[in-house]
C-alpha positions as CSV (number, residue, x, y, z in Angstrom):
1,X,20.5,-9.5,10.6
2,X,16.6,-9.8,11.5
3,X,14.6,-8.1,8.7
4,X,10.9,-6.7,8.9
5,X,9.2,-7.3,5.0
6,X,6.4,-5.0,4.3
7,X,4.1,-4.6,1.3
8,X,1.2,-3.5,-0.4
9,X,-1.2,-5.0,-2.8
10,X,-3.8,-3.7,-4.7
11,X,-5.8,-7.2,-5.2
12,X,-8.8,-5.6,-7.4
13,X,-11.2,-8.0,-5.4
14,X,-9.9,-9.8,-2.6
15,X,-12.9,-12.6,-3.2
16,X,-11.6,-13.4,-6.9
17,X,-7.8,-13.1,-5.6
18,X,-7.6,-14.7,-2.2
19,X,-6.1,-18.1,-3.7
20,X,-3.8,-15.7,-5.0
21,X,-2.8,-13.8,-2.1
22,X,-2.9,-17.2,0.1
23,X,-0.6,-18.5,-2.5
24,X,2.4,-15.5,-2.4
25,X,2.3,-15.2,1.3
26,X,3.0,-19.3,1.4
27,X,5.4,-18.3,-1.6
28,X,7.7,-15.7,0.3
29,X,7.1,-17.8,3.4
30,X,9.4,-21.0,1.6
31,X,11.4,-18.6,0.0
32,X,12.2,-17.3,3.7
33,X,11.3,-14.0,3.0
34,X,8.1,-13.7,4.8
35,X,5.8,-10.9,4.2
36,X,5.5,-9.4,7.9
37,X,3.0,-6.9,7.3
38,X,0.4,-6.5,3.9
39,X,-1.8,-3.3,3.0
40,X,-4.1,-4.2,0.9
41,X,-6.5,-2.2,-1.3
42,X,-9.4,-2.5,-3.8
43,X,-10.9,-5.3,-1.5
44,X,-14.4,-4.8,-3.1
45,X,-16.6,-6.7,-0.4
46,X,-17.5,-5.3,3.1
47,X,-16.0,-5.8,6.0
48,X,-17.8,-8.6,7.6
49,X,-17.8,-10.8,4.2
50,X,-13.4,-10.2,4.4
51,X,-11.6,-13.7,4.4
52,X,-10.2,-13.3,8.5
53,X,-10.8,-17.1,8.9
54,X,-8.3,-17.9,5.9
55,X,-5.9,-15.7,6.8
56,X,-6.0,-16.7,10.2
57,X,-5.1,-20.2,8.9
58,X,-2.4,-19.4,7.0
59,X,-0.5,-17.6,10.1
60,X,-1.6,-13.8,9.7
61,X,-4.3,-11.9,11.5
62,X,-6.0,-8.6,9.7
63,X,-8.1,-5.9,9.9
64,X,-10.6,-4.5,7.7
65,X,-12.5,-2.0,6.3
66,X,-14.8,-2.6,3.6
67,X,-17.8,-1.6,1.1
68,X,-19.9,-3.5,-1.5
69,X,-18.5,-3.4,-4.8
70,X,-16.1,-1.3,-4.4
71,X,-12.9,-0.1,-2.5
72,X,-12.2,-1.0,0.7
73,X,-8.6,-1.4,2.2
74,X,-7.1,-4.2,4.8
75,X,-4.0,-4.5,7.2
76,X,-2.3,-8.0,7.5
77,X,0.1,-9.0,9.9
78,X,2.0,-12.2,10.3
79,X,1.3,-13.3,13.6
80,X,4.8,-14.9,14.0
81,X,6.1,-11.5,13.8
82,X,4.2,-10.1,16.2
83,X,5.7,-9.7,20.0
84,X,4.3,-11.9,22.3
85,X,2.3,-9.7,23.6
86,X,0.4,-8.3,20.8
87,X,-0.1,-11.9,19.1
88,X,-4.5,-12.0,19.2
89,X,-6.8,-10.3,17.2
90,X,-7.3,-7.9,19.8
91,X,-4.1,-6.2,20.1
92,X,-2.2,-6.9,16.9
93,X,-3.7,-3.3,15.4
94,X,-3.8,-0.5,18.3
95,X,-5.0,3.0,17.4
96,X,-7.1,1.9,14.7
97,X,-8.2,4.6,12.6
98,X,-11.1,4.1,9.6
99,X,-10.8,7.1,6.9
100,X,-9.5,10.4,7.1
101,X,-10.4,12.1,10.3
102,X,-12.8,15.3,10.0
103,X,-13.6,14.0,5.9
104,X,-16.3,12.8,5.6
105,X,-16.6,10.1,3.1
106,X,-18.7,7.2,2.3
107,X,-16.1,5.4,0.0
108,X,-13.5,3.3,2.7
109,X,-10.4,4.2,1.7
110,X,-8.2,4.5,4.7
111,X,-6.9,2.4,7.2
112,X,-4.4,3.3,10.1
113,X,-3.1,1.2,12.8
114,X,0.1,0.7,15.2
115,X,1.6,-2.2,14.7
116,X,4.1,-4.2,17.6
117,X,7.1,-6.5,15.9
118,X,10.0,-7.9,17.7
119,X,12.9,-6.6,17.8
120,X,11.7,-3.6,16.3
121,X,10.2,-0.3,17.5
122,X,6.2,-0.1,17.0
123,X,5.2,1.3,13.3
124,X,2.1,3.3,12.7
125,X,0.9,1.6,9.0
126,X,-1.3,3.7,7.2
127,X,-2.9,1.9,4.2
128,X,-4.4,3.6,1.6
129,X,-6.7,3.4,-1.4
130,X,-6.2,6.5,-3.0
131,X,-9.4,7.9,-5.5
132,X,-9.0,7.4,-9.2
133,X,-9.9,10.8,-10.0
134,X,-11.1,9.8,-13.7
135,X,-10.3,12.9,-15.8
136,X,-8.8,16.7,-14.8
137,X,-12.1,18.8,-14.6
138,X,-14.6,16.2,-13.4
139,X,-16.3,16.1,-9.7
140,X,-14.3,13.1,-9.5
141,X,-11.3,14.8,-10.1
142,X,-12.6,17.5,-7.3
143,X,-12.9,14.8,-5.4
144,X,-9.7,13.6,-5.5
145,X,-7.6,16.5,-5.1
146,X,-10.4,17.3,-1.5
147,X,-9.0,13.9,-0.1
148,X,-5.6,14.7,-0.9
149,X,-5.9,17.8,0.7
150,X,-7.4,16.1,3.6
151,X,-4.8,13.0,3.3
152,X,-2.0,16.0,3.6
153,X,-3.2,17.3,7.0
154,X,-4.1,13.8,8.5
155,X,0.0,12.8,7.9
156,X,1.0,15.8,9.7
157,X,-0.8,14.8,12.6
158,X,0.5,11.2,12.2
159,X,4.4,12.8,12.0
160,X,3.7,14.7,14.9
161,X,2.0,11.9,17.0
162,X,4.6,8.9,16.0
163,X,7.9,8.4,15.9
164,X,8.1,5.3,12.7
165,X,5.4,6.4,10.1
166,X,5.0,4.4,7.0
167,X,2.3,5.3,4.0
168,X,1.7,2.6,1.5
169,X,-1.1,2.3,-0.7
170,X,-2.3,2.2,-4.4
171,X,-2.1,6.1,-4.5
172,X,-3.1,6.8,-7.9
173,X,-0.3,9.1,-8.7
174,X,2.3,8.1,-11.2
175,X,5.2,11.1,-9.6
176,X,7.1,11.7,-12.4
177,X,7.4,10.6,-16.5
178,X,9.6,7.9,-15.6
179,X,6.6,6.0,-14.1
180,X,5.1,6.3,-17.1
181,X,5.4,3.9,-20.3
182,X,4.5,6.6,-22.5
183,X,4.5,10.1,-21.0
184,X,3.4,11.8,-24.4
185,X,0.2,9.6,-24.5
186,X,-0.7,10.7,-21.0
187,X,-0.6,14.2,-21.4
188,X,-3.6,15.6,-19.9
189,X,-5.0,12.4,-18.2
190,X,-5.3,11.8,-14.3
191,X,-2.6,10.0,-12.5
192,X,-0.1,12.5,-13.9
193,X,-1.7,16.0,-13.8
194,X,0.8,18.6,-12.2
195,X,-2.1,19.0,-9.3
196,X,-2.3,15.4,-8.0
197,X,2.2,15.2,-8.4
198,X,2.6,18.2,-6.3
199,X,0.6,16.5,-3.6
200,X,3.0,13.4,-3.9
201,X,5.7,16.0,-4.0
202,X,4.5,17.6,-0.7
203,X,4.7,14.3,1.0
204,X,8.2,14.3,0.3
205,X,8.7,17.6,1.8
206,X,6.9,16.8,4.6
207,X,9.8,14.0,4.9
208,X,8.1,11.0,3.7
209,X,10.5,9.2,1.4
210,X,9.8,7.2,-1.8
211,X,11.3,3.8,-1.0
212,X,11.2,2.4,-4.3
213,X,13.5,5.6,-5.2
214,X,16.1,4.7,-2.6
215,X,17.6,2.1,-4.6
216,X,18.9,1.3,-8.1
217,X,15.7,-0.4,-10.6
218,X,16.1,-1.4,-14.7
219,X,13.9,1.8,-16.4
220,X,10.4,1.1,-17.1
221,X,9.4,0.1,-13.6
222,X,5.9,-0.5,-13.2
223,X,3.6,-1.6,-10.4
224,X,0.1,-1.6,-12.5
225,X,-0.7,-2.6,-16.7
226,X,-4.2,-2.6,-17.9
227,X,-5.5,-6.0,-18.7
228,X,-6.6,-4.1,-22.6
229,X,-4.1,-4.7,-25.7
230,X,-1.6,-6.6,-23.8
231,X,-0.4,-4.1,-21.3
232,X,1.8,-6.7,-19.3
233,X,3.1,-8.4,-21.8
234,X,4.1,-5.0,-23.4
235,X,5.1,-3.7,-20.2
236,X,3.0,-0.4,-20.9
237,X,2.3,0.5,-17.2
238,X,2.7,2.8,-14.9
239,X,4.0,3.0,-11.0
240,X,1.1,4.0,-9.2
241,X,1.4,1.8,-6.0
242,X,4.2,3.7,-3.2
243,X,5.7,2.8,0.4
244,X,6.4,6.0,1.7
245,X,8.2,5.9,5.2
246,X,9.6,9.2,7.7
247,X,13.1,9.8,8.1
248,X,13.2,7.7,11.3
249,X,13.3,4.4,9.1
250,X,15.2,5.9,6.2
251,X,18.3,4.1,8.2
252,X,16.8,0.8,8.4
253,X,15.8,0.8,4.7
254,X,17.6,-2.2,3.0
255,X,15.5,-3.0,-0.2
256,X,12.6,-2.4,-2.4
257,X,11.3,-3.9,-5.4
258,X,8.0,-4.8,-7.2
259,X,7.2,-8.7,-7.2
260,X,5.6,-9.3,-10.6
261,X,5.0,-13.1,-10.2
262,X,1.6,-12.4,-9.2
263,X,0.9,-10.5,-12.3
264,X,1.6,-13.8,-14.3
265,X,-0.9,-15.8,-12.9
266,X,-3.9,-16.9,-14.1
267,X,-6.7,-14.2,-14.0
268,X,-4.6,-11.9,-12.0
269,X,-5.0,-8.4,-10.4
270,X,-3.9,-5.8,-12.8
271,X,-1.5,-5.0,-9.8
272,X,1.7,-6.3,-8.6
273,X,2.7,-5.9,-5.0
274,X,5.5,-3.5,-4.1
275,X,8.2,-4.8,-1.2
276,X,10.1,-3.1,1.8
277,X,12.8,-4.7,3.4
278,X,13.6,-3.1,6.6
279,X,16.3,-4.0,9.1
280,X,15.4,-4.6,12.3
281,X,18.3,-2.2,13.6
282,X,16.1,0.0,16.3
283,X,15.5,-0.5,20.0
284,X,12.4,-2.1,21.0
């Protein structure tokens, strides 16, 4: 059975990690599980200064959306993937969307676009960089929980408007103490207040469905450790980076997992990229 691999990656600097990210889309490639299609988030450059020209050369094509020093989120698509129609820069990501509609925001965060594969019915890929939120009771917090709110009415336009929605991203939001290493020492901190986990919660009943969650993982879990006091080695992280997809692909689901080889590399991001396997089961 054809299968369609998609992921997401917060890289924490795509200039310090490209040799990285070069390196695990060549490393899926020989392992023959190809990563079709790539969010990425965290690119911390702007959008002209984004490596196209590498990733060009190593078989994928990509859009951007970029700001200086920080943030800044990307779409990658293996071009082999693509149908033969939709194989050039210019109509491998249709309906682009940059940010949140009717938000506005100087921090590039969001990035939408409908993506084409063969054998498989087009996908609508929204990539996002979700705020950090720093601490319950700050503007940043505020923040936050207005692009949530903001996030919340943009996906129920999406569902409306597309038939195969998928929402991946660093979001930010740990959902429940499970995704914790230590819930008691995160009482009161962002990433796990009860306001930014009913949002994640409200997804779901909108219909958006944790994919990670659909399938059997060891406890302890985690998609992110800080790089202080030996967080990885420890494994005191928390899961914090989601593929979310609508009901329409629930059927096609076949896998998820979190890829830590990156994680072990030298000078890696503090992020390890999340996996969907889907199979290519629907009508083109």
């Amino acid at each position: 059975m054809h299968q369609l691999r998609l992921a997401t990656w917060n890289v924490n600097s795509i200039k310090v990690r490209i040799t990285h990210l070069i390196q695990w889309l060549e490393q899926t490639a020989q392992e023959k599980k190809p990563i079709d299609i790539l969010g990425l988030q965290e690119l911390k450059l702007t959008t002209e200064k984004f490596p196209y020209q590498e990733l060009e050369n190593a078989g994928y094509l990509a859009i951007a959306l970029g700001q200086k020093t920080y943030n800044g989120v990307a779409l990658i698509v293996r071009r082999a993937a693509l149908t033969a129609l939709t194989q050039d820069p210019e109509t491998a990501f249709l309906q682009v969307q940059n940010n949140i509609p009717g938000f506005p925001d100087e921090q590039q965060r969001l990035l939408s676009a409908t993506i084409h594969c063969q054998n498989m019915a087009p996908l609508r890929v929204i990539c996002g960089y979700f705020p950090n939120g720093q601490a319950p009771g700050t503007d940043k917090f505020s923040y936050k929980l207005a692009w949530l709110k903001a996030l919340k009415s943009y996906l129920h336009t999406q569902l409306e408007q597309h038939q195969r929605v998928v929402l991946l991203g660093d979001f930010n939001i740990a959902p429940r103490d499970e995704d914790v290493h230590d819930p008691a020492a995160w009482i009161g901190q962002n990433l796990v207040s009860p306001e930014e986990r009913a949002y994640f919660f409200e997804f779901a009943e909108m219909g958006l469905i944790d994919t990670l969650r659909q399938f059997s993982h060891p406890p302890k879990t985690f998609t992110w450790w800080d790089y202080r006091m030996m967080g990885f080695r420890r494994n005191a992280g928390v899961r914090i980076d989601h593929i979310l997809i609508n009901q329409a692909l629930q059927g096609s689901c076949a896998a998820c997992e979190v890829d830590k080889t990156p994680r072990t590399w030298e000078q890696p991001s503090d992020h390890a990229p999340v996996i969907l396997t889907l199979n290519k089961t629907l009508a083109p």
